[in-house]
PAZAPA-4460 file (N, C-alpha, C; in steps of 0.05 Angstrom, whole numbers, plus 32768, in hexadecimal, padded with zeros to 4 digits):
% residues 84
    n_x    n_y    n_z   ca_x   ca_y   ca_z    c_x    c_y    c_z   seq   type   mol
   7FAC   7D84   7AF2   7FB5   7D9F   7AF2   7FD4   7DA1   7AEF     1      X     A
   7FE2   7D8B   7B03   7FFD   7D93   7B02   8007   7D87   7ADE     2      X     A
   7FFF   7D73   7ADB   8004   7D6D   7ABB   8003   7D7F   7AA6     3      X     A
   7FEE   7D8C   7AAA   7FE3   7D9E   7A96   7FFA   7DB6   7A96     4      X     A
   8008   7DBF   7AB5   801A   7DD3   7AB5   8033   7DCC   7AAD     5      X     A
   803D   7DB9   7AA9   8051   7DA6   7AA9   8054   7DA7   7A86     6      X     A
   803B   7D9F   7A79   8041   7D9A   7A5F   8040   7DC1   7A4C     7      X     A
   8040   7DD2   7A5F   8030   7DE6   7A5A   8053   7DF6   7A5B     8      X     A
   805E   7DF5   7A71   807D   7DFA   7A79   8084   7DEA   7A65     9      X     A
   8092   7DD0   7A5E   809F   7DC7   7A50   809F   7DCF   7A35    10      X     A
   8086   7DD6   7A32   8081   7DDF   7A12   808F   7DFE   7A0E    11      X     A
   808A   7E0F   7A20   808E   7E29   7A1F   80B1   7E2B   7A21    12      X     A
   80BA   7E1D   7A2C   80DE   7E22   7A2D   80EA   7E1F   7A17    13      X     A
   80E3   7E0F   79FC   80ED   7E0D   79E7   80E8   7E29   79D4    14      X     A
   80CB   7E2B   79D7   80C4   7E44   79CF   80CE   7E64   79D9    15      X     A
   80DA   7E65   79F2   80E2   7E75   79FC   8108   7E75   79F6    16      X     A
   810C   7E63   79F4   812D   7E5A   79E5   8129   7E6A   79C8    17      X     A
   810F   7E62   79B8   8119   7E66   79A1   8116   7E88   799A    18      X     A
   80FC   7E8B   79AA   80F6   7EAC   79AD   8115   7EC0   79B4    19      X     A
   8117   7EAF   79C8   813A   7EBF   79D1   8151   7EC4   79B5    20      X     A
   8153   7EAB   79B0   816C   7EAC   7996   8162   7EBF   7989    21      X     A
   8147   7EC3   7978   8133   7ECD   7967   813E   7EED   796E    22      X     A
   8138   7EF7   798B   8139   7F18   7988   8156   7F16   7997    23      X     A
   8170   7F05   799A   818B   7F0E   79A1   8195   7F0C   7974    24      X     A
   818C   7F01   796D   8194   7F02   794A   818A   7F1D   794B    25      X     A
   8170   7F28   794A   8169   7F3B   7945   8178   7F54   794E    26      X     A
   8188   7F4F   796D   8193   7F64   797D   81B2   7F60   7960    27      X     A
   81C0   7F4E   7965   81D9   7F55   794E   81CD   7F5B   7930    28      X     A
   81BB   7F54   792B   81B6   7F66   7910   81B3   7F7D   790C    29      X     A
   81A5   7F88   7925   819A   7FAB   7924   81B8   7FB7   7934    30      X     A
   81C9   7FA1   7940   81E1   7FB3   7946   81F7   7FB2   792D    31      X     A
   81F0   7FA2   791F   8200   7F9D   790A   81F9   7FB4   78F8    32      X     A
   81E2   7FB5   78F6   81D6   7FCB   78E3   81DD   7FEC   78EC    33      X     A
   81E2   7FE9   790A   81F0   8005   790F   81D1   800F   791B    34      X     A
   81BA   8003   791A   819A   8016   792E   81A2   800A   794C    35      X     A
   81AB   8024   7957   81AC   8018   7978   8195   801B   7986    36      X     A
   8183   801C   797D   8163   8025   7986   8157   8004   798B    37      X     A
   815B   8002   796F   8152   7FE9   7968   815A   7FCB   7985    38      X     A
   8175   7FD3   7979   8181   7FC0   7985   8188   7FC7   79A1    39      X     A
   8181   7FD2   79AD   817C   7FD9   79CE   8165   7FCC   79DC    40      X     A
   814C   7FD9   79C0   8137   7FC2   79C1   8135   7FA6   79CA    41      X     A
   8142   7F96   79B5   814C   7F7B   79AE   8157   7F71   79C0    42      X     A
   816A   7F7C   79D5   8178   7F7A   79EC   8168   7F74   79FE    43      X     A
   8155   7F85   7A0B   814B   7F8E   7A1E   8125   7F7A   7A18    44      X     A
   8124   7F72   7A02   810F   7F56   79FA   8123   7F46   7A01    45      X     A
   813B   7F3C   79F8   8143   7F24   79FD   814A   7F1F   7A17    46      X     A
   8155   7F2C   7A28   815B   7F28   7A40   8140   7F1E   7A56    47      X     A
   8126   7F2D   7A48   8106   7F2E   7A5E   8102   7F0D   7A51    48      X     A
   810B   7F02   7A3A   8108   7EE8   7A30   811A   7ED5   7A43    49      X     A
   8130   7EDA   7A3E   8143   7EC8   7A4F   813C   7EC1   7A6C    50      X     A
   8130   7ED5   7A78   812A   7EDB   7A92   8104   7ECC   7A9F    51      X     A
   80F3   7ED4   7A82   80E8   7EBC   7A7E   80EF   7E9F   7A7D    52      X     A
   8100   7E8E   7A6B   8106   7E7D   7A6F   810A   7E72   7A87    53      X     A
   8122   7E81   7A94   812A   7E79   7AAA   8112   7E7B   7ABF    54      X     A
   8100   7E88   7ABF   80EA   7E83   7AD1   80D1   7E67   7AD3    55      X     A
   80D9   7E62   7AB7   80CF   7E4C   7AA9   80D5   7E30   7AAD    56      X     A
   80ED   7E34   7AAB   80FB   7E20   7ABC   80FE   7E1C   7AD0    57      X     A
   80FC   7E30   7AE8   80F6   7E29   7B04   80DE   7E1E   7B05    58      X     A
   80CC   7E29   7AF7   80AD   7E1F   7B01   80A6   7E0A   7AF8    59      X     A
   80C1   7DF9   7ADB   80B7   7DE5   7AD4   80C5   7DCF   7AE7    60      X     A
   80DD   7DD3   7AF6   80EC   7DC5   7B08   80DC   7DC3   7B20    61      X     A
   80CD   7DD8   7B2B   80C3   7DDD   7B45   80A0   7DC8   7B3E    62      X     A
   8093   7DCC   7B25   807A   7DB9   7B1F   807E   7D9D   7B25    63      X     A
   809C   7D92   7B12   80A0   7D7B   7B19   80AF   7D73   7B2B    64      X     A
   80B7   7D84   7B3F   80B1   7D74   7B53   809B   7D76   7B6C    65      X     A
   808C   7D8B   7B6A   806C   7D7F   7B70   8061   7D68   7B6B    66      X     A
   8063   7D63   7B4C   8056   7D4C   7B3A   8064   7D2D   7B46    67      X     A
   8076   7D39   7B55   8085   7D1E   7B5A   8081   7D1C   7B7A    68      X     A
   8081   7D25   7B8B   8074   7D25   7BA0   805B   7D23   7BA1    69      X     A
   804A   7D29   7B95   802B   7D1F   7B91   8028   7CFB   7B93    70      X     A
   803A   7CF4   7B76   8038   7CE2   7B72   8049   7CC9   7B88    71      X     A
   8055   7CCC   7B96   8063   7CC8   7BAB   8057   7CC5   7BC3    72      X     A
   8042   7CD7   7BC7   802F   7CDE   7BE7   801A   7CB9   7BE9    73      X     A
   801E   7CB3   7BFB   800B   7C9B   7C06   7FEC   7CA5   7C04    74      X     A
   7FE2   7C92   7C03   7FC1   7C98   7BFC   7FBD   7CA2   7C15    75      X     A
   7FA7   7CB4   7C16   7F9E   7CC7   7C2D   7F8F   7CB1   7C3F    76      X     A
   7F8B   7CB0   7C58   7F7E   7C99   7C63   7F69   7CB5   7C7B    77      X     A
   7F54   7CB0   7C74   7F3C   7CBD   7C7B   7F34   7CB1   7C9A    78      X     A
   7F3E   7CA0   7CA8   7F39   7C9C   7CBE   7F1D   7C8B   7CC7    79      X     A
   7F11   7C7F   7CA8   7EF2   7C73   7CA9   7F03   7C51   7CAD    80      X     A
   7F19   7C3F   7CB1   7F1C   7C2B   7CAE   7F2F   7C22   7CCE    81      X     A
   7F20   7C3A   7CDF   7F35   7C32   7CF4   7F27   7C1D   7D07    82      X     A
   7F37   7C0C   7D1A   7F2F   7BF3   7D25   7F1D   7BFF   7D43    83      X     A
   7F0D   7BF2   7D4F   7F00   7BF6   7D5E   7F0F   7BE8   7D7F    84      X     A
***
């Protein structure tokens, strides 16, 4: 499970980088173009992006180090091998 979230985060931060650039180009074009509608828009998407990322990144920092404490924890000892 934690792998699966891990490869699932890592994937999505690049995509969320490129989504960002994608509608801040879009925000200077439609301000360039003089539509402040537009580009208020473009603002107000890129920023809910950025803010994704960054959440993205906590949860991908905060997974691995679950994933690393997992892997770290001593085998569970069930109490069936104790001496008499």
């Amino acid at each position: 499970m934690t792998r699966s979230l891990i490869t699932l985060l890592a994937l999505a931060a690049p995509v969320l980088l490129v989504f960002f650039a994608a509608t801040i180009c879009g925000y200077g074009l439609a301000a360039g173009m003089g539509d402040a509608a537009a580009a208020h828009v473009f603002w107000w998407v890129g920023t809910a992006v950025l803010m994704l990322f960054g959440c993205d990144i906590m949860l991908l920092v905060l997974a691995l180090a679950v994933a690393e404490m997992d892997r770290r924890q001593p085998p569970h000892d069930d109490g069936s091998h104790r001496e008499s």
